[in-house]
C-alpha positions in Angstrom: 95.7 81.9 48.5 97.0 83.5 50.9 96.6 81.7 55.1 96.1 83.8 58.0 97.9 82.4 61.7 97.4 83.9 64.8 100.9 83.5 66.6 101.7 83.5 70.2 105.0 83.9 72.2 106.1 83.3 75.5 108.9 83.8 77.9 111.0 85.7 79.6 111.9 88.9 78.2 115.0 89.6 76.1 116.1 92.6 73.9 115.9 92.5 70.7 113.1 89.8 70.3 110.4 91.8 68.2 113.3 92.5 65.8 114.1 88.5 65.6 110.6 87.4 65.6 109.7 89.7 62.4 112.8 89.3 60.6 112.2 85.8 60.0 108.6 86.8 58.6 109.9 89.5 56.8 111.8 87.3 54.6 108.6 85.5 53.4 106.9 89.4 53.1 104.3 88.6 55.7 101.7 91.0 56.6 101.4 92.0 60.2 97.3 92.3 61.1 97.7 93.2 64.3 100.3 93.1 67.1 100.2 93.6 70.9 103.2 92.6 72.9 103.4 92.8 77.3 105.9 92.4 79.8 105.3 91.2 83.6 107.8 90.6 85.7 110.2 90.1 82.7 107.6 87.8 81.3 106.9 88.5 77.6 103.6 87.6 76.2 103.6 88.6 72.5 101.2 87.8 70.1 100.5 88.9 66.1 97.6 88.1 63.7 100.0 87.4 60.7 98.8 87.5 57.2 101.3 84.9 54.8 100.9 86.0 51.1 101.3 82.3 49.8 99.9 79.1 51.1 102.8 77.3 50.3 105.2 79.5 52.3 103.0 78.9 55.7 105.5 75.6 56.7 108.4 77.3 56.2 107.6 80.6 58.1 106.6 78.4 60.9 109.6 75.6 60.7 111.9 78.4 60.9 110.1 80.7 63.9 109.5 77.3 66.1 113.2 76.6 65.2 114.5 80.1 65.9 112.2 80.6 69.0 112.9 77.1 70.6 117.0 78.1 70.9 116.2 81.4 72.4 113.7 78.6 75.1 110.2 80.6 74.3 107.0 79.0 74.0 105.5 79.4 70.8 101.6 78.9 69.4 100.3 78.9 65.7 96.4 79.0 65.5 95.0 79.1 62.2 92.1 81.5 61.4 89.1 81.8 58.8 88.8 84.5 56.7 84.8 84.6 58.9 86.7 84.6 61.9 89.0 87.5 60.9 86.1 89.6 59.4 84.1 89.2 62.4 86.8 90.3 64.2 88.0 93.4 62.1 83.8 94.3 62.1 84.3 94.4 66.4 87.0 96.7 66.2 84.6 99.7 65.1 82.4 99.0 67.9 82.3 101.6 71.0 84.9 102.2 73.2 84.8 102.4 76.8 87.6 102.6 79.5 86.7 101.5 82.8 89.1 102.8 85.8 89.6 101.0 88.9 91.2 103.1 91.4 92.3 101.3 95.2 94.7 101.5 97.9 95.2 97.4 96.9 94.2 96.1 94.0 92.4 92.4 94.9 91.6 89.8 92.5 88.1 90.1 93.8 88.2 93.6 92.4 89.0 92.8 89.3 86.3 89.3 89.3 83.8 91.6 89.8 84.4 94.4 87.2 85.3 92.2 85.0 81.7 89.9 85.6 79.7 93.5 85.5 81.4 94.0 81.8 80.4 91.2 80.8 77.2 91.1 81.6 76.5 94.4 79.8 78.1 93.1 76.4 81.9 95.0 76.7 84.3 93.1 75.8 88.2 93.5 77.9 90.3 94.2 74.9 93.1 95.4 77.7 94.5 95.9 80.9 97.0 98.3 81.9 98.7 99.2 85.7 99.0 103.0 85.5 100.0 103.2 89.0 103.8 102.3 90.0 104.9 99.2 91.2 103.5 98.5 94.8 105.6 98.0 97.9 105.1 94.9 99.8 105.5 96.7 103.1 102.3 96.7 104.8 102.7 100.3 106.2 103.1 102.0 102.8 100.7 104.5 101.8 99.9 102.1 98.7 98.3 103.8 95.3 96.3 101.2 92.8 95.1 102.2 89.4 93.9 99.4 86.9 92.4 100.7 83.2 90.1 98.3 81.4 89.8 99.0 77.3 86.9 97.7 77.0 84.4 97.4 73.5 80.9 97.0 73.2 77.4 98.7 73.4 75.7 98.4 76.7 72.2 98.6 76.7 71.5 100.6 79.6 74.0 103.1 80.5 72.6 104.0 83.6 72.5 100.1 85.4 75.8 99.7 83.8 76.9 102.8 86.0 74.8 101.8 89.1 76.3 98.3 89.0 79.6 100.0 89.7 78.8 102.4 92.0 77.1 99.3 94.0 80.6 97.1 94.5 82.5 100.3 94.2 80.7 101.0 98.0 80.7 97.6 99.2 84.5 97.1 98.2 85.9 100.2 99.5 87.0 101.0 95.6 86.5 103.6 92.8 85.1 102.7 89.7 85.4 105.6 86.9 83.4 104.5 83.5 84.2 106.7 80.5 83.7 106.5 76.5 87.6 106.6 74.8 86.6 109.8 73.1 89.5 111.9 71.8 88.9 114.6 74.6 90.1 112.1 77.0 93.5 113.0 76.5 93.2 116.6 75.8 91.3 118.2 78.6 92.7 121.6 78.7 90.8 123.2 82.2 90.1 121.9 85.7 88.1 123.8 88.2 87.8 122.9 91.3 85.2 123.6 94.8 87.5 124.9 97.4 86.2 123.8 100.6 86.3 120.0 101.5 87.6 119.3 98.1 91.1 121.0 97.4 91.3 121.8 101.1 89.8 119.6 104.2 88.1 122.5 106.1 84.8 124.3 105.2 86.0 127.5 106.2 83.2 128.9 106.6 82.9 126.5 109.9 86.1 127.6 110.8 85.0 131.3 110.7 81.8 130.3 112.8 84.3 128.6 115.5 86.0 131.4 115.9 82.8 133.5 116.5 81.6 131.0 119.3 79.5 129.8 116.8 80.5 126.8 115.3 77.8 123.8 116.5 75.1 126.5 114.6 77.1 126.7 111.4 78.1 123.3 111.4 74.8 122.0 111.1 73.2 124.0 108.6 76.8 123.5 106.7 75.7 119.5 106.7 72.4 119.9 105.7 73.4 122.2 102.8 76.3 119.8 101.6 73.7 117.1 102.3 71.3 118.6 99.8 68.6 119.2 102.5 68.9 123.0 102.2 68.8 125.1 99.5 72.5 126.9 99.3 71.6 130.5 98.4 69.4 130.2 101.7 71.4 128.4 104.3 74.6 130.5 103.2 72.9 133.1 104.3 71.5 132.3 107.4 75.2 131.0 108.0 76.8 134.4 107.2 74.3 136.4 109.5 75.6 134.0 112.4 79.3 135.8 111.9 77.9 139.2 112.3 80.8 141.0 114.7 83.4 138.6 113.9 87.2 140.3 113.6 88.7 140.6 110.6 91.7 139.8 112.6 91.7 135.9 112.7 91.3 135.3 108.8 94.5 135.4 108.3 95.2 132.4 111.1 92.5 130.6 109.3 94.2 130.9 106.2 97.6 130.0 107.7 96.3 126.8 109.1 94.3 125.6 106.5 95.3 121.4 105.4 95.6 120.9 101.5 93.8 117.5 100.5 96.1 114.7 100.0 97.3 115.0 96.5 96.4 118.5 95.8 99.7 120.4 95.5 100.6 117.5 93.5 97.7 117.5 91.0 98.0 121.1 90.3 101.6 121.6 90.2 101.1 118.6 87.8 98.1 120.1 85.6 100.8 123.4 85.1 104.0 121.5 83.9 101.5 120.1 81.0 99.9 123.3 80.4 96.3 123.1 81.8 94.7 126.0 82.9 93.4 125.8 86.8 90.7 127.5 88.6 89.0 127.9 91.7 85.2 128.0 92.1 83.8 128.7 95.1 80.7 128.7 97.6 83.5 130.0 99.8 85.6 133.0 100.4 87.6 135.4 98.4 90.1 135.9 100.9 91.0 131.9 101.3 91.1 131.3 97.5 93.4 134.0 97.1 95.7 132.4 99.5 95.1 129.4 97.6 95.7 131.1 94.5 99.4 132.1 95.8 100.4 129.0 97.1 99.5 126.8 94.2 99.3 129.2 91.3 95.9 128.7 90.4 95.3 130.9 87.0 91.4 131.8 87.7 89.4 132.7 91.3 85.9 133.2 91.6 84.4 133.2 95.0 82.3 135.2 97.9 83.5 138.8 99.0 83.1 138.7 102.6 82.0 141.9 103.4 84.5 143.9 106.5 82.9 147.3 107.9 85.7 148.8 110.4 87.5 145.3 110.6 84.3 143.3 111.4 82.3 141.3 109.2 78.7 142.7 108.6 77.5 138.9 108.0 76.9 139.7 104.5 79.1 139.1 101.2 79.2 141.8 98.4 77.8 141.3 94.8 76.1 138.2 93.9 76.7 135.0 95.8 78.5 132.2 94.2 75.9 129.3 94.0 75.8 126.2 92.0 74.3 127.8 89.4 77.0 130.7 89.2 79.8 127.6 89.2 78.2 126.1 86.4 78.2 129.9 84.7 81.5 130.9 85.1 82.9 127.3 84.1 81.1 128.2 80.9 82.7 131.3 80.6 85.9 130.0 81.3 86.1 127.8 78.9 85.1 130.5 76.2 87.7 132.6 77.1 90.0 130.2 76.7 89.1 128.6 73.5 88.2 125.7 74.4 85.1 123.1 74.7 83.3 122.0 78.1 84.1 119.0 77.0 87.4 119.8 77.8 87.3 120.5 81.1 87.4 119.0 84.4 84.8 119.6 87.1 85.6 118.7 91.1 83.9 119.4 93.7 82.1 117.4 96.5 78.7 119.3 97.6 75.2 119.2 96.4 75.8 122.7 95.2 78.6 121.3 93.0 76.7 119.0 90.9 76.2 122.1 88.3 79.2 122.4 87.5 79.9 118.7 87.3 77.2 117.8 85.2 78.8 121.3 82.6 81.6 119.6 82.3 83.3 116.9 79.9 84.4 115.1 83.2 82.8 115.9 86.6 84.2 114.6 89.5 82.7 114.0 92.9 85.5 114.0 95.8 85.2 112.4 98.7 81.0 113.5 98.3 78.5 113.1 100.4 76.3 109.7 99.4 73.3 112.0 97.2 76.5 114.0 95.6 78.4 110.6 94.4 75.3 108.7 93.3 74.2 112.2 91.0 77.8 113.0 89.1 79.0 110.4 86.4 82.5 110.1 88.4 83.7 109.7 92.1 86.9 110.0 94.3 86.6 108.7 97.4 89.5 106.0 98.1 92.5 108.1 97.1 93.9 111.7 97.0 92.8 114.3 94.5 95.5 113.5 92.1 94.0 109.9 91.3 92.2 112.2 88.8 95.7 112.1 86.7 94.3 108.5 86.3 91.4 109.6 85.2 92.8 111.3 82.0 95.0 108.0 81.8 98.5 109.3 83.1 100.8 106.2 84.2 102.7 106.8 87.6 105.6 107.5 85.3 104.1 110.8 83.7 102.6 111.7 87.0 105.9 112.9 88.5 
């Protein structure tokens, strides 16, 4: 008969340990179960589901790993476990996988408490817990990144609570919560595309435009109610472009020099290229600002509104069809096809009402810094961070995010 131990090891860290812990096992041709091994702070916490082949050999592979273990001055723990308990456990392992992302400037214990408690309560089990940020500086001035994953296992019963539960302490602690299933597209996304205004740059242009016609208060509003959801997009774009009527063709190119990148743009997409993803830009916006765009970051696709120039003044019209949410959601499609590639591999962000298309095309859709109807309608938000959090997102450590 053969005896199955859980053992457990603890200490502080020292090369060569694994190789010293399963040499001795190897000797009595034990079979290794299952195996996870962490190090904090040059703490070790190592721990193996260990099957021994004979009964009778069970004292000696312990005598001589509590003997080996106690010179090198690590804790160790044998717990014995049924052949029930093992089965019940192997069964769990085919359960559903989930990975739960909390993203934060700090990470607080009252963070985690209450992710944690919302797991549980829908029936997921915490399997593990990773940092994928970098190590955080104690000095309070720092402009401090926090990303936590949570593997978690289960089958929650109602998807949608699950999600409004963390969308609830998400707003009342100032924190992202990103819930995903550990599907194999995770990992391989292959396309982002991204809004343009308010999401890879701060401005809505388009209010910049109406500022430098002496009309900026007018366009401002109906630009809120729009993003808000209150107008329809196709409508209040155009009642917005009839307000720039007259306006000289002269000052896009200060717009364009001015414009602010989001924090964590150039970083994101200079990212995305080194690993081979394809970018693009999709737009409610302007042709002319996504071009600049386009040339400063290297962004491989563009597809946004002609503004239309008559004798270098703008008619307060566009040419061809105007780029509306549903158009975003087409031309993500189409994207994709051309490049061979599912919508579940691609990622969607954008941060307006007229976004939520496109988010809801693609395998992960991301709200950014969205207005409150905009974050409670896509699956995933941004708020807390820069637009490179979404590396997190897609489970890059600090590390690979250089």
């Amino acid at each position: 008969m053969s005896e199955l131990v859980l053992i457990n090891v603890s200490g502080r860290d020292k090369p060569g340990l694994t190789s010293e812990i399963t040499g001795i096992m190897g000797r009595y041709d034990v079979r290794i179960l299952d195996i996870g091994q962490a190090v904090i702070h040059d703490h070790l916490t190592w721990g193996i589901l260990a099957e021994i082949p004979d009964e009778a050999n069970a004292p000696p592979v312990i005598r001589d790993l509590m003997f080996r273990l106690h010179s090198l001055d690590l804790q160790v723990r044998f717990a014995p476990i049924t052949v029930e308990e093992y089965q019940q456990w192997a069964e769990g392992r085919n359960r559903a996988r989930y990975i739960v992302t909390l993203l934060s400037r700090d990470i607080k214990a009252e963070q985690i408490a209450r992710v944690s408690a919302i797991t549980a309560r829908h029936g997921l089990n915490i399997d593990n817990i990773t940092r994928l940020s970098g190590r955080p500086s104690l000095d309070p001035s720092a402009n401090r990144i926090a990303c936590l994953e949570f593997s978690v296992r289960g089958t929650p019963s109602d998807l949608a609570q699950l999600r409004s539960d963390f969308l609830h302490i998400a707003a009342e602690m100032n924190v992202d919560i990103a819930f995903q299933e550990d599907s194999i597209y995770r990992r391989n996304r292959r396309l982002v595309v991204f809004d343009m205004d308010s999401t890879l740059i701060e401005a809505e242009v388009i209010d910049e435009l109406a500022r430098e016609a002496g009309v900026g208060d007018q366009v401002a509003e109906i630009t809120e109610r729009a993003m808000q959801g209150e107008l329809d997009f196709g409508q209040s774009f155009a009642e917005r472009l009839a307000l720039l009527k007259g306006l000289d063709e002269s000052v896009l190119e200060g717009i364009a020099a001015r414009l602010k990148m989001t924090e964590g743009a150039e970083h994101l997409i200079s990212r995305l290229k080194s690993l081979g993803y394809r970018t693009a830009i999709l737009s409610g916006g302007f042709t002319y600002f996504a071009r600049h765009l386009q040339n400063r970051l290297g962004i491989d696709y563009v597809h946004a509104n002609e503004l239309e120039i008559v004798d270098g003044k703008a008619t307060g019209q566009v040419s061809g069809a105007i780029v509306d949410g549903k158009r975003k959601a087409q031309l993500l499609l189409e994207i994709a096809e051309k490049e061979h590639i599912s919508r579940e591999q691609v990622i969607a962000v954008g941060d307006g009402a007229n976004d939520l298309p496109m988010l809801s095309q693609a395998g992960l859709g991301v709200a950014f810094r969205a207005k409150p109807l905009v974050k409670e309608s896509a699956r995933h938000s941004i708020s807390t961070l820069g637009l490179d959090a979404i590396l997190y997102l897609i489970g890059f450590r600090e590390s690979e995010n250089r």
